[in-house]
N, C-alpha and C positions, 0 to 999 in steps of 0.2 A: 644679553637679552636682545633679541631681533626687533626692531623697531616696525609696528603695524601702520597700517594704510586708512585703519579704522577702525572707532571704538567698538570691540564685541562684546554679545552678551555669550554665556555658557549656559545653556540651561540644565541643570545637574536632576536628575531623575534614580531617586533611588531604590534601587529594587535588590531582592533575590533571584537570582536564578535558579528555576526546580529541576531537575536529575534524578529521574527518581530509581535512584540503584547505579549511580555512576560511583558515588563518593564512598558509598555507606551500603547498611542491610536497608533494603525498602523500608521497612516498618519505621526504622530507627531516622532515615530521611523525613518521613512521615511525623516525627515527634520534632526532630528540628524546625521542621515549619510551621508546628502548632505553637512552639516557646517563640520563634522567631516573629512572630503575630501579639504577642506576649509582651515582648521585648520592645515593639513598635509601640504600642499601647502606654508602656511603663516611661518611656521615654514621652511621648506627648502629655502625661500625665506630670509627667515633671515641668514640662516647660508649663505648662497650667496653671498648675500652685505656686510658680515660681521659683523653683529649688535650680533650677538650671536655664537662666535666663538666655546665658549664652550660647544655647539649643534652639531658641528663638526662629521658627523659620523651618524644621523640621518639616519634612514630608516622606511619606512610604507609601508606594506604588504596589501595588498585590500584584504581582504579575501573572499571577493564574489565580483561578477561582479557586482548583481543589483544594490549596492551603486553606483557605477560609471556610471550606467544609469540611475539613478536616477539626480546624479549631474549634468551628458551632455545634462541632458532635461530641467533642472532647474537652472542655472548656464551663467554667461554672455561673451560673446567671451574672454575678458578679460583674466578672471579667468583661461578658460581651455584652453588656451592657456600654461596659466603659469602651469598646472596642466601636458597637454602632454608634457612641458622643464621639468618637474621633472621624470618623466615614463624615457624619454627618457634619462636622465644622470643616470636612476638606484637608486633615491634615494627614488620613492614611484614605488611598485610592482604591474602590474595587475595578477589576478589569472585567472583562465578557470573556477572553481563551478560557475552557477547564483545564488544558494542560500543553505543551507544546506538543503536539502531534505530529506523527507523521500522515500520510495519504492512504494510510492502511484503511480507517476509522471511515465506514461509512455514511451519509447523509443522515439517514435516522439518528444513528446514535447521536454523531455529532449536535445535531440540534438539541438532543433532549440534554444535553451537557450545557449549551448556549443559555438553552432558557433556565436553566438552575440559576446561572448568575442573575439575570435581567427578574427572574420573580424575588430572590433576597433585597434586591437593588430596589424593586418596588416596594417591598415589605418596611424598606425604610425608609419610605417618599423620595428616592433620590435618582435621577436619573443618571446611567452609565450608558456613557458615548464612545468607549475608547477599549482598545484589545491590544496586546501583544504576542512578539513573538521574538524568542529569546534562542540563540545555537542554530535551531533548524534554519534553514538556506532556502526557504521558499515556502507557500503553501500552495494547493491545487486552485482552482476557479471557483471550483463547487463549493469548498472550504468557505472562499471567502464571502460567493455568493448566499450560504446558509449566516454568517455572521449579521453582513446587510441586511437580511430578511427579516433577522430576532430583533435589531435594532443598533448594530455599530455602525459608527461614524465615522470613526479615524481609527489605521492599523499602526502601528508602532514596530519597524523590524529593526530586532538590531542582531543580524544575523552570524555567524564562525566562518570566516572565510578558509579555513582549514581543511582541504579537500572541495570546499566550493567557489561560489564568485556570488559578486555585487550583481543583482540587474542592472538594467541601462548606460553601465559601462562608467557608472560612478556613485559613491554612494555621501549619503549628508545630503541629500535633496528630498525635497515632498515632489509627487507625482498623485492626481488623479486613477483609481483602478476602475475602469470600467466593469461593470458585472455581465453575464450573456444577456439579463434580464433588460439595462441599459443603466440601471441605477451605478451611482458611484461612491468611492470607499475611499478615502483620505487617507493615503499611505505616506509614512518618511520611512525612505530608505538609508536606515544609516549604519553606524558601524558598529563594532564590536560590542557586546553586551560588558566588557570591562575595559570598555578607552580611559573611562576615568580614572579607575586604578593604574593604566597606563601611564595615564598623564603625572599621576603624582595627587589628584585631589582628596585621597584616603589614606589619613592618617593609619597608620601603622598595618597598611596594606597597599603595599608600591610591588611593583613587578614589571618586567621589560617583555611583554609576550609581544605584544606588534612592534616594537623596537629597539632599533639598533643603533646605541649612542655611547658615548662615551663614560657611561656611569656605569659600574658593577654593582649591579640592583640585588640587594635583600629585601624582604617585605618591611624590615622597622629601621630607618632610618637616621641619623641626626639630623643631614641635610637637606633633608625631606620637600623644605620649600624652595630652596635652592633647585633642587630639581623637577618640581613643579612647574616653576618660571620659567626656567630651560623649556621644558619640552612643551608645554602649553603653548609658549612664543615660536615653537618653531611650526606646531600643529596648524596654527590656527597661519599663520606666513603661508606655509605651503597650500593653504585652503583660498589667499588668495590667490595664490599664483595659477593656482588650478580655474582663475576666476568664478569662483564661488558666487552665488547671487545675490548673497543675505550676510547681515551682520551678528546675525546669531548661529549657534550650531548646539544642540544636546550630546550632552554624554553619560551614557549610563554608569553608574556607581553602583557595588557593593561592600559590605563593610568587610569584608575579609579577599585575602586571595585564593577563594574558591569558589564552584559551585555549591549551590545550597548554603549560604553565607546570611549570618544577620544581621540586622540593622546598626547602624553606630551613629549616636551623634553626634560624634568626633568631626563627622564632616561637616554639619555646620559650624562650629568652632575654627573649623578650618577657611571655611569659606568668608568668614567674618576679618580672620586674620590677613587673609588674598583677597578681598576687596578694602581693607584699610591703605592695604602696601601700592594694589596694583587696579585699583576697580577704575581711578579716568582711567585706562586703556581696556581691559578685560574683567566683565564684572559679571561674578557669579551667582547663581540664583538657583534654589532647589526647586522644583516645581513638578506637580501632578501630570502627568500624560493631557488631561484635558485641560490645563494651564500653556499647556505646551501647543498644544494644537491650538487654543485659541489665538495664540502670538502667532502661528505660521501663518494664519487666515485672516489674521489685521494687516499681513503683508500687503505691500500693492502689485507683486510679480507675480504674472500669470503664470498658473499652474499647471504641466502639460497631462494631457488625459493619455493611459493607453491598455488597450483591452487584449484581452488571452491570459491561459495559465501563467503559472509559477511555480516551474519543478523542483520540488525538494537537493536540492544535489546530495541528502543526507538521508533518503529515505532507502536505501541499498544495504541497510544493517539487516532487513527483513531474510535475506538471502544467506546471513550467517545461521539463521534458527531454521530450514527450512522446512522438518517439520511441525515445527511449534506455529510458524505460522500457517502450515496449512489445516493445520488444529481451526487458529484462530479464525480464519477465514470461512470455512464449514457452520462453524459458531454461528456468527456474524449473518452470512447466509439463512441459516435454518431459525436463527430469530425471525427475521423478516417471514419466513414461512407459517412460524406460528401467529404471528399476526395476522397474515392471510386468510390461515384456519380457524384463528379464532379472533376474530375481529374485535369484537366486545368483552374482549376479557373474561370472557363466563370460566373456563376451566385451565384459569393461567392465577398464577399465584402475582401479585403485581409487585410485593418485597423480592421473590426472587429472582423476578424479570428485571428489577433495578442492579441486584444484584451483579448478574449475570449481562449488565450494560456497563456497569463500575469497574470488572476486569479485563472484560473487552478494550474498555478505556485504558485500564494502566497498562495492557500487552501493546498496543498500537503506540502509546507515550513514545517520544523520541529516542530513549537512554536505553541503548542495547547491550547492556552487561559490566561490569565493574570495571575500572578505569586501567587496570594491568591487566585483562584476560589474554592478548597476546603476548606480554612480556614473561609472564608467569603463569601460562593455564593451568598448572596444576594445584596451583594455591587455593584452600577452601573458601575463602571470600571468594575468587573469581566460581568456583563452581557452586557457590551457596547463591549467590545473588544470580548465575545462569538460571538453574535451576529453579526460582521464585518466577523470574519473570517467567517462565515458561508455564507456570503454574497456574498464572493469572488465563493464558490460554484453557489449560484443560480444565479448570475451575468453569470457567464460561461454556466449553463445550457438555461439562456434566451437567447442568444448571437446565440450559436448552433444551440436550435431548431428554431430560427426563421430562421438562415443559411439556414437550411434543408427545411423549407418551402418552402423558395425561387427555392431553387435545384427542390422539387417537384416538386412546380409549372411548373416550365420550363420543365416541364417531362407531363405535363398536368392534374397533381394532382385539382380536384374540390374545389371552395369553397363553400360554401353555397346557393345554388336557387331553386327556384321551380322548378319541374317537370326534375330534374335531371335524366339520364338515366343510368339502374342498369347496367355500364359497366366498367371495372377495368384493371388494371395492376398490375402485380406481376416482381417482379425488382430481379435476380440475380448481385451483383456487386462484385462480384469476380471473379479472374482471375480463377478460377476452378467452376467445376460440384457442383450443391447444389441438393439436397432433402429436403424439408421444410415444415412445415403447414405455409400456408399464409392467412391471418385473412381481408376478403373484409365486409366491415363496410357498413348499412344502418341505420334509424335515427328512434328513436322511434314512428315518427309520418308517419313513411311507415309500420310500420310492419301489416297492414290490411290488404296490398296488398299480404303476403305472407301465406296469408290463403288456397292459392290455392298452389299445387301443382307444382316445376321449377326443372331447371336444370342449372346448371354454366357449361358453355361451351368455349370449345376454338376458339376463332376466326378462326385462318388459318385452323386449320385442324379438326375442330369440331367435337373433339373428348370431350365428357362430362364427366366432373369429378367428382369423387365422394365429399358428401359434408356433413357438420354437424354445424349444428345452435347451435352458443353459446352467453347467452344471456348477456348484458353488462349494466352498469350503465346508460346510457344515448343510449341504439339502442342495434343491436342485429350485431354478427362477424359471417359471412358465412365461414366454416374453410373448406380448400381445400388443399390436400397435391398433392405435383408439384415437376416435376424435369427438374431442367433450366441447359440449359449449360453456360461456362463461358459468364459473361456481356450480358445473354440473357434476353429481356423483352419479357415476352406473353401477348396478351389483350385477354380477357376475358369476360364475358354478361350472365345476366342470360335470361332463355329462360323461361317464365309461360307457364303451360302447361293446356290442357281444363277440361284436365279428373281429377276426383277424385278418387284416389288410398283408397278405403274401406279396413277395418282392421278387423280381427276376431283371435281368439286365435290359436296358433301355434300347430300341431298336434305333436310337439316334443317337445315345452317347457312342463320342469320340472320345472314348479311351481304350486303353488295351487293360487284359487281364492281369498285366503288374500292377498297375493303379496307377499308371503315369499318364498326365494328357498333355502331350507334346503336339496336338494337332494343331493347326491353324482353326482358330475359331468361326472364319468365316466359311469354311469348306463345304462342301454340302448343298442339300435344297433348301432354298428359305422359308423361314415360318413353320420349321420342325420342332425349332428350340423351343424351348421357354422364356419369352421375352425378360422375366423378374430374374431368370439366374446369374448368378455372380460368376465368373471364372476366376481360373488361375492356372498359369501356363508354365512359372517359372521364371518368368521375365515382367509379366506386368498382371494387375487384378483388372476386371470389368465387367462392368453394371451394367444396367440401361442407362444409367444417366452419366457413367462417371468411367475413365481410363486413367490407374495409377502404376508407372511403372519408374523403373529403378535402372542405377548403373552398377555391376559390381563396384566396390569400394566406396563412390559417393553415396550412395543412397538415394532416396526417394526423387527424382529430377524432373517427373512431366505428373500434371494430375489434371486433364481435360475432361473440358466440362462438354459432355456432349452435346447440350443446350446452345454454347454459342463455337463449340471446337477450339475451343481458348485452351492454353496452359495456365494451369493457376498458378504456378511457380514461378519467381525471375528466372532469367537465363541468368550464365555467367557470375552465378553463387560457388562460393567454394565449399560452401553447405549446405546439402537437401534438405529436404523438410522432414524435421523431428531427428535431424543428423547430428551426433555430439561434439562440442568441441569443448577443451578444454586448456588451459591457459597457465602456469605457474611461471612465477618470476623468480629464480634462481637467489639464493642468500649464500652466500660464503661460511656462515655458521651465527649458532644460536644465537649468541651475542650483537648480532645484526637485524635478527627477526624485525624489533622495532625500528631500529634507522633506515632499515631498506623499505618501510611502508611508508615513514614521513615523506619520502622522497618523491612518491607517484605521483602526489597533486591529483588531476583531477581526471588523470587516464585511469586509475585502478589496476592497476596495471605496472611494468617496469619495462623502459626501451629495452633490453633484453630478456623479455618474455620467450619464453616458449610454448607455442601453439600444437595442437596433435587436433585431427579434425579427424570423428570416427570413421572406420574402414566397414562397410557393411558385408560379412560374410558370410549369411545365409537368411532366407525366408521361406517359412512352411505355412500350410494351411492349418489354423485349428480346428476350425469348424464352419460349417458349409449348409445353410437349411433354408427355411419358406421365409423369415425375413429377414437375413442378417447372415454376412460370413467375417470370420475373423483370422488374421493373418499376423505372424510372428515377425519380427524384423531384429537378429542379432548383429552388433557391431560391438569390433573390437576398439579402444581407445583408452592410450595413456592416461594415465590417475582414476583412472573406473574399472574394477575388476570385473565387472559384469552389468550389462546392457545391451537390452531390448527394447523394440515397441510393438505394441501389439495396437494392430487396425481393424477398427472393425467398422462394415460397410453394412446397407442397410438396401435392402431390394427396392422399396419404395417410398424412400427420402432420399435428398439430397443434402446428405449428412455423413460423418464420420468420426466415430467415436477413438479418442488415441490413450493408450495410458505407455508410460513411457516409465521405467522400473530401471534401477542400475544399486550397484553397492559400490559408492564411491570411498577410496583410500584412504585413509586419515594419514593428511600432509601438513606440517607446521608451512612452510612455507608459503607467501602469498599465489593465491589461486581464484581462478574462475571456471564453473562449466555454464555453458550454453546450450540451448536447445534450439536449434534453426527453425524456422518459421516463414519461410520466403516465399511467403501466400503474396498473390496480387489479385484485382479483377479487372486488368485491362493488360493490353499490351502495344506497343509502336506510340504513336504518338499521341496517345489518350491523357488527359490530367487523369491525374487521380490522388483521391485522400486518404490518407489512414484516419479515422478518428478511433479515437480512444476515451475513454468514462473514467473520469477520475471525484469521486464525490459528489456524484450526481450530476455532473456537467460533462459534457462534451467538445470535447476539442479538436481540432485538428491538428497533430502534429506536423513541428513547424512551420505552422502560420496560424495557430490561435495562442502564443505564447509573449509575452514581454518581452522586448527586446534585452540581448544580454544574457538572457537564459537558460539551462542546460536543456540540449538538445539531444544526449546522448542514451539516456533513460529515464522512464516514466515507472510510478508507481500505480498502477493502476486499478480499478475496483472488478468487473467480470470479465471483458476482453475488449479486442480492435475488430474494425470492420476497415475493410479498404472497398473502396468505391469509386467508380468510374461517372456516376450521373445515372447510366443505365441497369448497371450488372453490380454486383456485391457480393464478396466474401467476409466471413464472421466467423472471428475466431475466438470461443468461448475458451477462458483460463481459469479456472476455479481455485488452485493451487499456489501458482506462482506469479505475483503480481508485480514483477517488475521485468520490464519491457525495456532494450535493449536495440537503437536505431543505429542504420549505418554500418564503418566500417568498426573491425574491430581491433585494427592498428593503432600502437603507441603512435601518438603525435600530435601537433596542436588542438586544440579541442573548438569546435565552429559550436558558435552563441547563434541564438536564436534571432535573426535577422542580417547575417552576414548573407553575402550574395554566393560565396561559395557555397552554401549549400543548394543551391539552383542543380549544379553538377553533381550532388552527393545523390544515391538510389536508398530509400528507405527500406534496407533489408531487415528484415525484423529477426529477431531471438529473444527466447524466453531464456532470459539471467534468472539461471534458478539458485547456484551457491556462487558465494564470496568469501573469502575469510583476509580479505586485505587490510583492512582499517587497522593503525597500530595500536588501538588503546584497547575499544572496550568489543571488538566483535569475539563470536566464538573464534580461540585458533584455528581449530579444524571443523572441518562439515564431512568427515566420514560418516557411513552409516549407508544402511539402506534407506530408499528413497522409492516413491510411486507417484509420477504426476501426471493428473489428468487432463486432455486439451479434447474440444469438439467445434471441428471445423462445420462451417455451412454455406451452400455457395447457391446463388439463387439471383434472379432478378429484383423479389422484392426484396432481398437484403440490399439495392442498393437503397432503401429510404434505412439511415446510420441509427433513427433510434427504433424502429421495428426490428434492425440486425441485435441490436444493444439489447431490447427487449428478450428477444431470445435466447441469448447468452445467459439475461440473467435466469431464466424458465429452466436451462438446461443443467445450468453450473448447480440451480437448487435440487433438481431431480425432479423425477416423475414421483406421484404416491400411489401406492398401491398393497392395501392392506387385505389379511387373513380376518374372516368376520366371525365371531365368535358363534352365531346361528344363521 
């Protein structure tokens, strides 16, 4: 036994950890947490009556809300009765987290999850100060700034350093969180959600996962306190020597050695036993989250403040489901729209709008698929529990749009009849001025009728807009660009007209009779063209406002903005923009799958990765008209059988719509593909910021972050805007929301406030698939794939949340419905 410098206290905090679909079937996690609440109850009930004296001293920590909405829903007055006599004497804790989230989970939702716990909390006079966070590696700004808001006081991380890291470059300390707001959040940064189990303090659940010592650990032991004392004494040694600043340290305890584990009160029995043997030196104490905080804040050592994010290093699972999440995201999205449209709830069902908030919640939960999906993907527990989670997205996306129809309807959106009349509405539902293409839809078995010559006109003040037919799977979209003011609807009609408008060759087109326009654009006499026309030469597109042009192989390399004659791309990228690159780290065979992932740490990645950056080998025109042309872009690239992007450019916006389509290979192997992104809006010696919207806050990456931080990707909500002070570009992501900085080489990994990243260039990609993680990600992310991006580059995008604003206007779409009269 190591001889200490100073008597400690351990403050032992016992909880579950929730998973929901790591261990088990969802439902069947779900029923362990309801008994596991059961089991807390049954055990403080003991110690009540007296039947288990030597339980004396019990506490149980809820570490997420939904267990105990689970239990209130499933549970007999009885029970939770006896369950709020236990809340209320203090000896089981509610927390404020609903579930350990990732940064998927938007602001609304979040909130209305926050205030579930805080109104039960009130429903039983008691006040909740205190939230956790269990496995996940961080949460966003926003995250934490909505918790502050509801009314938490103190965060509690005891986060998996398995794939991620500690902030501030050590953990077992409290730190101040500053909020953007200025308010502060009483964080302890500490360790492992099972150090206690490490240590030895849970009877007939011992395991050596952070340690490496001299014992050959099974979970049930004989010499159980033998090895307790051992490694307790060396823990709390080394915690000197680390100079530690406090004589106490927490460790979280669960009664079993696993996630989803219940309660035992073996460990105070145990704790009774190690405080008779060893309490003058090391003296144990079970205690609530807000017992625990209030001992850190009787401390007399100042507590250091510090403000910015805290990136998940565990929110990168999203990239294995990629289209489930971009189900979820659409969802998630087009909620907030119906709120928009229908404010007051008049033609929204409010049980299935909770509903439809409930699966959105368990798709964003942390836990991305069963615990062997890479060791074994073809085993039906890994693809039954794939498949649930994934459900929870398309559950929420049917819920919504059928919400939305309803809202239509009641707006007088058509359904299906004969001899419909071609007349529409275009829907602003924001509280501000929009500019928009809005897309009026008719059905493949009308398009004969538009053989003749029309016009789309405004009702009130028919004044006729200009228009362009774009042809679609099932009918053809009349695309009409319009400027609504706040919450304005216009109605709309097309008008046939008698005459037929004859066509003959233009006495100023520069093309020849093959169809090819090889001419120089500038040739000629000026002010013959058409100012709004778009070209396309072969070598580059151009607008009025905009020059994008290409290299063979690399791809997309200049995209000048005629406004200030800038390139909006960095130089010296080894990938264009929307260029692929694709990543797999080589395995010697199947039996390796999982050791060669444990090995990556926190590059994602393997020092002998192989890289293939797409070859772009041709681009065609698709179509060419009055406001908008659109342009194909094929590239060949390793692990993608097939990719494209297609651009589309807009006569009079400074905008560009991308969707980006591949059928990517199904490869067991660890892999990444990327999507280049190497937007800037300055160039030479201009600062400039990327900011990014992560849960309703805004950041700047790499300097609104923690120090200690991952700085390598963000998860984030609608896009980035990079900004010079003056000029801005906004890059709207609908799809794929994690963001990917820097280089994309295996090698050390720069924390958020090192000075080397002074010299790093913030080159961006959208990380769209992953399938590296050894446990629970999907093996493979073959499949087809369609992901959508809309750049915007502008002066006023440099004000970051007018840019953010937009993104999110655009990522939701324009409305524009068929009216039934």
């Amino acid at each position: 036994m190591q001889a200490l410098n100073k008597k400690w206290k351990i403050a032992v905090l016992h909880h579950s950890h929730t998973d929901i679909g790591y261990t088990a079937r969802q439902e069947k996690i779900e029923r362990y947490h309801i008994d596991f609440i059961r089991q807390a109850v049954e055990i403080c009930e003991l110690v009540e009556n007296g039947s288990k004296p030597e339980w004396q001293g019990f506490k149980w920590v809820c570490e997420n809300f939904w267990p105990v909405e689970r239990f209130l829903a499933k549970s007999d007055s009885v029970l939770i009765e006896k369950f709020e006599a236990a809340v209320r004497r203090g000896d089981i804790e509610l927390t404020a987290n609903y579930l350990n989230m990732t940064d998927l989970i938007n602001q609304p939702v979040l909130q209305k999850n926050t205030e579930k716990s805080f109104a039960y909390a009130a429903k039983l006079g008691i006040q909740m100060r205190s939230a956790m966070i269990a496995d996940i590696n961080g949460m966003s700004w926003g995250y934490a700034q909505t918790l502050v808001d509801t009314g938490v006081e103190h965060l509690f991380s005891c986060l998996h350093p398995q794939h991620g890291m500690f902030p501030l470059g050590r953990k077992q300390i409290p730190f101040w969180w500053e909020m953007p707001d200025g308010k502060k959040l009483l964080v302890w940064n500490g360790d492992l959600y099972h150090l206690g189990n490490n240590l030895g303090l849970v009877p007939r659940a011992l395991d050596s996962y952070m340690l490496q010592d001299e014992f050959q650990i099974s979970a049930i032991m004989d010499n159980h306190l033998e090895i307790a004392e051992t490694r307790v004494f060396r823990y709390l040694s080394q915690l000197e020597m680390d100079g530690h600043p406090y004589d106490f340290v927490p460790m979280m305890v669960s009664g079993l050695i696993t996630d989803n584990a219940p309660p035992s009160g073996h460990i105070v029995s145990f704790i009774r036993t190690w405080n008779e043997r060893y309490g003058d030196q090391v003296e144990l104490e079970m205690m609530t989250l807000g017992e625990f905080f209030d001992h850190v804040q009787r401390q007399p050592q100042e507590i250091p403040v510090y403000r910015g994010d805290w990136p998940d290093w565990w929110s990168d699972g999203v990239g294995s489901t990629a289209a489930a999440t971009k189900l979820f995201r659409e969802a998630q999205r087009q909620l907030e729209q119906v709120r928009r449209l229908d404010p007051k709830g008049i033609h929204t069902d409010a049980e299935r709008m909770k509903e439809a908030e409930y699966q959105l919640t368990l798709f964003a939960e942390h836990t991305w698929g069963y615990s062997s999906s890479v060791k074994e993907p073809w085993n039906s527990l890994v693809q039954t529990l794939g498949s649930r989670k994934e459900m929870s997205a398309t559950r929420a996306h049917q819920i919504i749009y059928d919400t939305l129809d309803e809202v239509l309807a009641a707006k007088g959106e058509a359904q299906l009849a004969v001899d419909l009349p071609f007349r529409y509405a275009i829907i602003n539902p924001y509280d501000h001025a929009i500019e928009d293409m809005f897309k009026l839809h008719f059905d493949y078995w009308e398009q004969s009728l538009f053989t003749r010559d029309f016009e789309i006109v405004e009702e009130e003040s028919g004044e006729v807009l200009p228009h362009q037919l774009l042809t679609i799977a099932r009918g053809t979209m009349i695309c009409v660009v319009a400027k609504l003011k706040p919450k304005e609807e216009r109605k709309l009609f097309i008008r046939f007209l008698t005459t037929v408008t004859g066509q003959t060759i233009s006495s100023v087109q520069l093309r020849g009779t093959d169809g090819v326009s090889d001419i120089a654009t500038n040739f000629g006499q000026e002010g013959t063209r058409n100012p709004a026309e778009i070209r396309f030469d072969g070598t580059s597109i151009e607008s009025a406002g905009v020059k994008i042009a290409w290299e063979a192989g690399k791809g997309i390399t200049s995209w000048i903005a005629k406004e200030t004659g800038m390139n909006l791309i960095q130089e010296d990228t080894f990938s264009g923009a929307f260029t692929p690159v694709y990543e797999v780290s080589p395995v010697a065979s199947k039996e390796k799958m999982v050791e060669s992932r444990v090995s990556m740490g926190r590059n994602r990645k393997g020092p002998h990765v192989k890289r293939s950056v797409g070859n772009l080998t041709g681009v065609r025109e698709v179509t060419n008209g009055a406001l908008f042309a659109s342009y194909e872009f094929d590239y060949e690239v390793q692990g993608i059988s097939y990719y494209s992007v297609l651009i589309t450019l807009y006569t009079g916006m400074p905008r560009a719509d991308v969707q980006v389509r591949m059928h990517k290979d199904s490869i067991w192997q660890p892999e990444n593909v990327y999507i280049g992104l190497p937007f800037q809006a300055s160039q030479g010696e201009v600062s400039e910021d990327l900011w990014l919207e992560k849960t309703g806050a805004m950041i700047r990456a790499w300097k609104d972050q923690l120090p200690g931080t991952n700085t390598d990707y963000f998860c984030i909500q609608e896009g980035a805007v990079a900004t010079d002070g003056g000029y801005g570009v906004t890059i709207a992501i609908p799809d794929t929301p994690l963001i990917q900085l820097g280089s994309l080489d295996f090698k050390k990994r720069l924390l958020a406030g090192d000075t080397a990243l002074r010299h790093e260039t913030k080159t961006m990609y959208a990380w769209v698939l992953n399938n590296y993680w050894e446990t629970n990600f999907k093996a493979t992310v073959g499949g087809f794939y369609e992901f959508d991006y809309h750049i915007g580059w502008d002066s006023e995008y440099a004000d970051p949340r007018q840019a953010m604003a937009w993104c999110h206007r655009v990522n939701a779409g324009s409305i524009g419905i068929r009216l039934q009269a």
